[in-house]
C-alpha positions in Angstrom: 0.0 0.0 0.0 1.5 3.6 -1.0 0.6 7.1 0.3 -1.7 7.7 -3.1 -4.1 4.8 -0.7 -4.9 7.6 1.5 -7.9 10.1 1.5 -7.2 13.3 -0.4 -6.2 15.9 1.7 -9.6 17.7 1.8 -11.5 14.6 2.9 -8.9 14.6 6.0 -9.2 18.4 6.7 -13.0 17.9 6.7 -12.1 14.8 9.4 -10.4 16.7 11.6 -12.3 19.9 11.6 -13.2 19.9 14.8 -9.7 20.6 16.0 -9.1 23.4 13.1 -11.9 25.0 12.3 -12.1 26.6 8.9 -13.3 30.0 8.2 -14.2 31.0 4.5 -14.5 34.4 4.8 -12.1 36.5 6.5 -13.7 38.6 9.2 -14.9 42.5 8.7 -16.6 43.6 11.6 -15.4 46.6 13.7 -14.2 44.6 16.5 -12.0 42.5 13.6 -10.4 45.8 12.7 -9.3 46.7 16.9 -8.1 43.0 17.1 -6.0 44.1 13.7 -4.5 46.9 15.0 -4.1 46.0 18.3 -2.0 42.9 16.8 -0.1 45.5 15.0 0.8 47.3 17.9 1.6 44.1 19.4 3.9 42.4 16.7 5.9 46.1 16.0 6.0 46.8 20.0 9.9 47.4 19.7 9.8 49.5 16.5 7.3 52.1 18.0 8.2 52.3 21.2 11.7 53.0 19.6 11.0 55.5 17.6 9.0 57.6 19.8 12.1 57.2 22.3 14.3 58.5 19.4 12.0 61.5 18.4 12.0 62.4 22.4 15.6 62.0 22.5 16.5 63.8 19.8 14.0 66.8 20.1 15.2 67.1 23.8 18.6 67.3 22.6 17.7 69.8 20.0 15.6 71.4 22.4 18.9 72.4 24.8 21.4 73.6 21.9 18.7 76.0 21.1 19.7 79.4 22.9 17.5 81.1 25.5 15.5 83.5 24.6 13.7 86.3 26.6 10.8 88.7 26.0 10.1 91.8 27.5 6.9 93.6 26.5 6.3 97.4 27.4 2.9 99.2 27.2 1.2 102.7 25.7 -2.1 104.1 26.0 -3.6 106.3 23.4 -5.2 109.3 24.3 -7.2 112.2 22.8 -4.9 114.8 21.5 -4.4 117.8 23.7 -4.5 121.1 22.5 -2.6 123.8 24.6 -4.0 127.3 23.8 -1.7 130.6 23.9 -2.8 131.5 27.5 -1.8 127.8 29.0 -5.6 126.4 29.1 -5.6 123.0 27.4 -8.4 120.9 26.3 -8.9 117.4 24.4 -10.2 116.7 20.4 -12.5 113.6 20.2 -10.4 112.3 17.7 -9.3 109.0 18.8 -10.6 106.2 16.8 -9.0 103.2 15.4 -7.4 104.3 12.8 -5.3 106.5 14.6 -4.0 103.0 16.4 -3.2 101.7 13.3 -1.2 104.6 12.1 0.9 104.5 15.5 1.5 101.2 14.7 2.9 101.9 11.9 5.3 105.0 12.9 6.6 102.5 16.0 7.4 100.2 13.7 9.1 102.6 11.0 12.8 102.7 10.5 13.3 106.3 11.6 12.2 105.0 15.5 13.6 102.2 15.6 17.1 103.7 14.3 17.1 106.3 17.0 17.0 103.5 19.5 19.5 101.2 17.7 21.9 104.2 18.0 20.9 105.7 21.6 21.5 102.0 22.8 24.5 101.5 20.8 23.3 98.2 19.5 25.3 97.7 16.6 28.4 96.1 18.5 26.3 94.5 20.7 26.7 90.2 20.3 23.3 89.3 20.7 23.0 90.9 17.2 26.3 89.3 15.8 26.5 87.6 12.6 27.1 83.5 12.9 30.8 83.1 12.5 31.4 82.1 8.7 32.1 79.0 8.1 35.2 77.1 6.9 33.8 77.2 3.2 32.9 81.2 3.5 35.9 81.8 4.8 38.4 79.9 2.4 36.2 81.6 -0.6 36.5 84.8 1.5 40.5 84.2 1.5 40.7 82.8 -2.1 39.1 86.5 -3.3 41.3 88.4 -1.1 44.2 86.4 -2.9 42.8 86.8 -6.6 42.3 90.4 -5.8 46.2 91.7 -4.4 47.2 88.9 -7.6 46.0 91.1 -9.9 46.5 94.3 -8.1 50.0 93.5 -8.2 50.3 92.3 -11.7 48.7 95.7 -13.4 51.2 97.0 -11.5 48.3 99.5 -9.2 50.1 101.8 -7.0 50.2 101.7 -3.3 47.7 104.5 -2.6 45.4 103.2 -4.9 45.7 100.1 -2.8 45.2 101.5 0.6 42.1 103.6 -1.2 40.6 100.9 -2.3 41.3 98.6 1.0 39.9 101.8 3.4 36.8 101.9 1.1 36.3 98.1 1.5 36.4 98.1 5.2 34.0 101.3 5.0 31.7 99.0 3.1 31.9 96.0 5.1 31.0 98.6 8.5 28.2 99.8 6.7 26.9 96.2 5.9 27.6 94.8 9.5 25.6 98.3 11.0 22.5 97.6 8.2 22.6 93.2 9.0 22.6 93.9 12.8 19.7 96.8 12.2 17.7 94.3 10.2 18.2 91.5 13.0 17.5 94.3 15.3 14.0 95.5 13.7 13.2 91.7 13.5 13.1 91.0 16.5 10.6 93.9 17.9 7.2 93.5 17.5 4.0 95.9 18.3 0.4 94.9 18.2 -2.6 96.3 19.5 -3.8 94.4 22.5 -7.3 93.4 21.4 -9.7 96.1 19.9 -8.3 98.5 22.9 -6.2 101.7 22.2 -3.5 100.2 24.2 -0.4 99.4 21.7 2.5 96.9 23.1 6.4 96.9 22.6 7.7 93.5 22.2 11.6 92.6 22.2 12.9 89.1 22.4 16.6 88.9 22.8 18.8 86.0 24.5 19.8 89.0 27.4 17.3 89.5 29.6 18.1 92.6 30.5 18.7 93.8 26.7 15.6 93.0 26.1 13.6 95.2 28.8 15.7 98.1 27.6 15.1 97.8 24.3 11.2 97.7 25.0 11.3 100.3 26.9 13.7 102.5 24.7 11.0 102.0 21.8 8.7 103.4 24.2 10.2 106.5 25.2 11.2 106.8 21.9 7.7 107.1 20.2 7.0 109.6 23.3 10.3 111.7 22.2 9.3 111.7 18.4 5.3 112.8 19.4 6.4 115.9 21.6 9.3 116.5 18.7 6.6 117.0 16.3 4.7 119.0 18.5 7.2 121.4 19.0 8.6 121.7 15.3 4.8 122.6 14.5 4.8 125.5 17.9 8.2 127.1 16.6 7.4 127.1 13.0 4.3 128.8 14.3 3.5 132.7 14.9 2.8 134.0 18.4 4.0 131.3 20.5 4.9 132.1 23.7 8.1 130.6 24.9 6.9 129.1 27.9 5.4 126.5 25.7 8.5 125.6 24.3 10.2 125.4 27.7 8.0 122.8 28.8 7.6 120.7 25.2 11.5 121.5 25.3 11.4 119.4 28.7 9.3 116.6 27.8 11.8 115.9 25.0 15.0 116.0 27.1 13.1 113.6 29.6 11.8 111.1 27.0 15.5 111.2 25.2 17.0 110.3 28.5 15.0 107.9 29.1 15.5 106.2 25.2 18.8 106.4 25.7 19.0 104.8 29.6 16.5 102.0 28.0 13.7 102.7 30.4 10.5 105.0 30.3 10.3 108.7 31.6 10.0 109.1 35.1 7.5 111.9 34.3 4.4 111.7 32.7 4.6 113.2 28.9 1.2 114.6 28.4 1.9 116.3 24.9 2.7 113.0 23.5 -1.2 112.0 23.6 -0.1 109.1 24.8 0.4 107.9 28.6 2.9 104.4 29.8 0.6 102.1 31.6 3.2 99.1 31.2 7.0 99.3 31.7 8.9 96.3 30.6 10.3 94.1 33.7 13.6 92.0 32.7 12.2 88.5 32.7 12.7 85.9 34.8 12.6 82.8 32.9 13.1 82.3 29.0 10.4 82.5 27.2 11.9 80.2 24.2 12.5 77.3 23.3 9.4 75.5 24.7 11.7 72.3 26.1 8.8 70.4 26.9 6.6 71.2 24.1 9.5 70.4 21.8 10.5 67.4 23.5 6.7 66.5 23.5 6.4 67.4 19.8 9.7 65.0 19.2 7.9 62.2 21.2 4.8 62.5 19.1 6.5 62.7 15.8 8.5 59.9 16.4 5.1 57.7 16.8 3.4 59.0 14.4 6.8 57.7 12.4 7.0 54.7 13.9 3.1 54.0 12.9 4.2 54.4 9.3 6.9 52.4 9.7 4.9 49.3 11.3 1.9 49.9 8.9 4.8 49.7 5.8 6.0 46.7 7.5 2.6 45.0 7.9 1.8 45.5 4.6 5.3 44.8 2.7 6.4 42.1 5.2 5.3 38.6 4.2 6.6 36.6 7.2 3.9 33.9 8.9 3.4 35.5 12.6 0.0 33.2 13.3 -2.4 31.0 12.4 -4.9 33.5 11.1 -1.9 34.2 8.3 -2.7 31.0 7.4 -5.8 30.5 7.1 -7.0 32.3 3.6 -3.4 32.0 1.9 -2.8 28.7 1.6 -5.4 25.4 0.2 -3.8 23.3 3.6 -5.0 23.2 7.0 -2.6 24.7 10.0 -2.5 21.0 11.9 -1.1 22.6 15.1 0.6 25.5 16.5 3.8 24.3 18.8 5.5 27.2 21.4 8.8 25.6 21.4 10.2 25.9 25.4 13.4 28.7 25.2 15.5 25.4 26.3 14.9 24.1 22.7 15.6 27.4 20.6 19.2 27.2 19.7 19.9 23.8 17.5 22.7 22.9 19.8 20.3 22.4 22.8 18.4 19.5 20.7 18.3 15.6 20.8 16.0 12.7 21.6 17.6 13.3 25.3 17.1 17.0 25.8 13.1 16.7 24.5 12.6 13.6 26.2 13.6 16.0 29.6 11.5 18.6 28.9 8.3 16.1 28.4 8.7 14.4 31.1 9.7 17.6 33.3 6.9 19.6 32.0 4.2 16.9 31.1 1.5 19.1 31.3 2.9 22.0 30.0 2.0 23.9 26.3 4.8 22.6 24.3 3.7 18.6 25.4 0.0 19.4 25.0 0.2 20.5 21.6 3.2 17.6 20.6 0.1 15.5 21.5 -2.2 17.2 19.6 -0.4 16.4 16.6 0.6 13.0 17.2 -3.6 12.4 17.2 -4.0 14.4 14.5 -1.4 12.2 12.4 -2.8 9.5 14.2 -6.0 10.4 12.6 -4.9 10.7 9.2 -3.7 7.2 9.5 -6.1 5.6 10.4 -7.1 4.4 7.2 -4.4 2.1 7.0 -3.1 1.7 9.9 -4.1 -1.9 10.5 -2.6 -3.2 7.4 0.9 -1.4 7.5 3.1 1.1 9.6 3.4 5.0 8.2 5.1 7.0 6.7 5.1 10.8 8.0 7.4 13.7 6.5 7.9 16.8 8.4 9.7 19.6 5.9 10.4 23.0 6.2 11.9 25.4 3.6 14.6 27.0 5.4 14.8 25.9 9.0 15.7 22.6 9.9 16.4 23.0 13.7 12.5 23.2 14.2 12.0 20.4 12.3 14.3 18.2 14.7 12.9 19.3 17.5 9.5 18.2 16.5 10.7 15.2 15.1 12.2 14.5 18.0 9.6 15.1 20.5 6.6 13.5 18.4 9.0 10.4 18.1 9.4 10.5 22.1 6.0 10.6 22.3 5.0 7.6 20.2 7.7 5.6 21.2 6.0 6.4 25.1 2.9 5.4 23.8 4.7 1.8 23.1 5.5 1.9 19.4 8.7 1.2 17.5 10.1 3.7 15.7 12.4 5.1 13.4 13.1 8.9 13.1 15.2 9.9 10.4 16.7 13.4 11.4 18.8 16.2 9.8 21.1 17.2 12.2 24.7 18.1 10.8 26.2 18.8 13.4 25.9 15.8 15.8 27.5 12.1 15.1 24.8 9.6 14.0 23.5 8.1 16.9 21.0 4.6 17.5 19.3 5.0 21.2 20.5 2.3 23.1 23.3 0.8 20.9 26.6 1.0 19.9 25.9 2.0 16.1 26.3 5.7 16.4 28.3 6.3 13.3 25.7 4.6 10.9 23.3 7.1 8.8 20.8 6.6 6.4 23.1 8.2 3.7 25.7 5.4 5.1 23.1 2.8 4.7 22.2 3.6 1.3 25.6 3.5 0.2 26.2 0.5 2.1 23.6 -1.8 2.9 25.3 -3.9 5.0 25.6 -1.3 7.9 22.2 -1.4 8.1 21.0 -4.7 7.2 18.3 -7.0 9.0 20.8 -8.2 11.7 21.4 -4.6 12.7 17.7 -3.9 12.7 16.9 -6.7 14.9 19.4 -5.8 17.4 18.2 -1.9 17.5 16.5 -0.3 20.1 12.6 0.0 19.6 13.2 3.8 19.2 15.9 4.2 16.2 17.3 7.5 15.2 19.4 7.6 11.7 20.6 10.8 10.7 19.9 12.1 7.0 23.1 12.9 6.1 26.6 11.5 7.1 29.5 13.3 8.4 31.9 12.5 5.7 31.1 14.5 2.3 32.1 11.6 0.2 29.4 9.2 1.5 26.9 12.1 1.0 27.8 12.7 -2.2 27.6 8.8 -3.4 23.8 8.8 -1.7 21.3 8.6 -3.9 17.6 9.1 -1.6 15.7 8.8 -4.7 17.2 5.0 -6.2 16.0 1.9 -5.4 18.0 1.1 -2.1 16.7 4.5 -0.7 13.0 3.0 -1.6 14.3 -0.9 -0.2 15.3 0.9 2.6 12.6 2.7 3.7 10.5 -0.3 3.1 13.0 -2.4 5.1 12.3 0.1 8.0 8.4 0.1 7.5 8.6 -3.7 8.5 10.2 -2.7 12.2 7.7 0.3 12.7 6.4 3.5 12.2 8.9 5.9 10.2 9.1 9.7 11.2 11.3 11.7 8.9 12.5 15.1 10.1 13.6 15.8 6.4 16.4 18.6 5.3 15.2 22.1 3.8 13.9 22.4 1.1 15.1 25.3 0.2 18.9 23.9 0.2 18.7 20.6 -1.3 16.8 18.3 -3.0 17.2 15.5 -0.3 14.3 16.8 1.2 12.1 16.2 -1.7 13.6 12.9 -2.4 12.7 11.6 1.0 9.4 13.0 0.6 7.5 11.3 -2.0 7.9 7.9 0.0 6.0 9.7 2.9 2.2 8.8 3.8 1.5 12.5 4.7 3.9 15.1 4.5 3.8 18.5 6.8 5.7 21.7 6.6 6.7 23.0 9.4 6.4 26.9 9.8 8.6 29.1 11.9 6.6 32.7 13.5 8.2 35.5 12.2 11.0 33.8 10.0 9.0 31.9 7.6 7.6 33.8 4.6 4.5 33.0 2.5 6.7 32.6 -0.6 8.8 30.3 1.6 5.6 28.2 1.9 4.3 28.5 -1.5 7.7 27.5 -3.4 7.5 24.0 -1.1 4.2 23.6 -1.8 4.4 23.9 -5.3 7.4 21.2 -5.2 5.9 19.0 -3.1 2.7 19.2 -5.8 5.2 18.9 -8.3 6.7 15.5 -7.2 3.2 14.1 -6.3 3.8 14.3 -2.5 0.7 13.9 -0.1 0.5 17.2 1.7 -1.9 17.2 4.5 -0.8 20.1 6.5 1.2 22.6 7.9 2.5 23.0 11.6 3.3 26.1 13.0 6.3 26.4 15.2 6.5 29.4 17.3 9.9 30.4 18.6 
């Protein structure tokens, strides 16, 4: 009797439904979608929490290479504007409206102000409003010009005056651009607004001084105060008949508002000809009011999920690795037979053997990884059936890439049938151990050796071995491997040699690295690839598949290992 005696692999999936039940169409209700995402969050854990550590990381360090930077805000109020008749009595014009605030906003914010207090404060050598030191690529161009020019200055032969001439009126040149950059920096940085629909007007500077910064505010102030009463009393002395106690006292207001301009404060006095009165005088802040740390650092945080969710839902959609069952379910036309959490004793190759997993079952014979070795020795048990009274199976376990998983279930689902009182033979791929027979002194033989040789393995031997046999696949000396042939006759006499002692498990090389695999294959019963979470892709699956179709192998299933 062959494998093609056994039920199609639909008819078997159908028998064991009850233990994975199929679903035809994929689930699209709203609590399908949280499960999704929350297994997204799940799976890329790592990646997001990482990159929102990164953005916090780096916008905090960003964040304190940024210089401080302080405001200080001073404050006018609009009034009506006073008229002062010849004999001293004054009175008010109802001519304040908003348009008037609109035009003082604009004269505070013209150039002529703002000079005056660039110059009264002698801000042009101040460092706050310092260019940025060139750097090395401005300043070798810089020097490469100054080079090219005295080259040629000195070849047309120019003489010495004309030399110093033209230096002196380079350096004037380069004053009057460092005055006009630090004057534009300067004017940048104040800023005047109206504070809501009042008539009150505010003077803003932000510097990275504190105390800069209050002066200038305050400077601006006085300043508009100076340059009102100025204009008042060009208009009085340009005038006829005006007495020259009125000039006195404009006269005063100016030298009071243009010492306090140039001390960077406000008048002590009040300036009533200015039509306007201080309410607010700028303080010299105590704290910084830029950069925002924690807003940045915040901002960084954010940004770096918000990356890190682009990144996971790139790599959910682009990565084709096998995570669960569910991945399973609508990709391929076989049924996931089991999924096996392999113990962390058994996840590095060298930790293997029938010894090692025979310790962990009986250690742990309740635990996951037993429960669900059981699982699938019913479920092969099941598939069987059939023909299980007329001959021993056959069972295949393959894998496209990883043969360590396949050993270790091998070699626990032989443990396991060979407790439940049958005799066995596993054939296993493991490279890096000697050959070894359970309970005998024939370590060195293989099933490569046997094919080769007959002899080494012939019915004497067989007798002798232990009820649970363990060949490996391959031998340890290349030339014997590369004289086996698993798909000739004595590969098939073999196998059918070892049918007549017992069951056969075959723990079968990759597929994906030789062709062993697939010779060893088509004398299986039922054949199973085995899956690895998060290492085995769908094409990985597909391609063994497709050559296990190919070569008219019985694939009933698929096992999912995860590790």
């Amino acid at each position: 009797m062959s494998y093609k005696d056994i039920p199609p692999s639909s008819q078997i999936i159908r028998r064991i439904q009850s233990l994975e039940p199929q679903n035809d169409e994929p689930d699209r209700s709203p609590q399908a979608l949280v499960e999704l995402v929350l297994s997204i969050v799940y799976r890329y854990k790592f990646l997001l929490v990482g990159c929102m550590l990164a953005g916090f990381v780096l916008a905090a360090y960003y964040a304190s290479t940024l210089p401080p930077v302080y405001k200080a805000t001073a404050s006018v109020l609009l009034e009506p504007r006073r008229l002062v008749s010849i004999d001293g009595q004054s009175s008010f014009q109802r001519d304040l409206n908003l348009n008037r605030v609109d035009s003082e906003l604009v004269v505070i914010r013209s150039e002529r102000l703002l000079s005056e207090v660039f110059d009264s404060l002698q801000l042009q050598d101040n460092p706050d409003l310092a260019p940025s030191e060139p750097g090395t690529m401005s300043r070798l161009i810089g020097g490469a010009k100054a080079l090219v020019t005295g080259t040629i200055g000195t070849l047309l032969g120019k003489p010495a005056d004309d030399a110093a001439a033209s230096s002196e009126a380079m350096t004037d040149r380069a004053a009057k651009r460092d005055r006009l950059s630090a004057f534009n920096r300067f004017a940048n940085r104040v800023s005047v607004s109206r504070v809501g629909q009042s008539f009150v007007i505010s003077v803003t500077y932000a510097s990275s001084d504190a105390e800069l910064a209050a002066r200038v505010a305050n400077a601006t102030i006085s300043a508009y105060l100076l340059q009102t009463v100025e204009a008042e009393f060009e208009t009085l002395r340009s005038g006829t008949g005006t007495l020259q106690g009125r000039l006195d006292v404009l006269s005063q207001q100016m030298d009071t508002s243009r010492a306090a301009m140039q001390a960077g404060r406000v008048p002590d006095v009040p300036i009533p000809d200015a039509n306007a009165r201080v309410i607010g005088e700028a303080q010299v802040p105590l704290g910084a009011s830029e950069p925002r740390k924690t807003l940045i650092a915040a901002f960084g945080a954010t940004f770096g999920l918000i990356l890190g969710i682009v990144f996971a839902t790139l790599g959910f959609i682009l990565n084709k690795k096998i995570w669960n069952v569910k991945d399973l379910r609508h990709k391929f036309s076989v049924s996931c037979l089991a999924e096996i959490p392999l113990p962390r004793a058994l996840r590095r190759r060298s930790n293997g053997g029938t010894d090692a997993v025979r310790t962990l079952l009986y250690r742990k014979p309740d635990g996951k990884f037993t429960s669900a070795l059981r699982d699938l020795r019913t479920t092969i048990d099941m598939i069987c059936a059939p023909f299980a009274d007329k001959r021993n199976s056959v069972v295949a376990l393959v894998s496209w890439n990883d043969s360590a998983n396949v050993a270790h279930i091998g070699e626990g689902l032989a443990v396991l049938s060979h407790q439940s009182g049958h005799r066995l033979t596993l054939l296993n791929e493991n490279r890096r151990k000697g050959a070894s027979s359970e309970g005998s002194d024939n370590r060195a033989i293989t099933f490569a050796d046997a094919i080769v040789d007959p002899e080494t393995l012939d019915d004497s031997v067989l007798t002798e071995a232990p009820s649970l046999l363990v060949l490996p696949v391959h031998s340890q000396k290349t030339e014997v491997n590369l004289r086996a042939d698993f798909s000739s006759q004595r590969a098939k006499d073999l196998i059918a040699r070892l049918i007549g002692r017992g069951k056969i498990l075959m723990a079968l090389p990759p597929l994906g690295e030789s062709a062993d695999g697939l010779s060893l294959a088509v004398h299986a019963d039922a054949v199973l690839i085995v899956i690895t979470a998060g290492k085995t892709t769908t094409d990985n699956v597909k391609d063994a598949e497709r050559q296990l179709r190919r070569i008219g192998a019985n694939l009933v299933g698929t096992v999912l290992v995860d590790s």
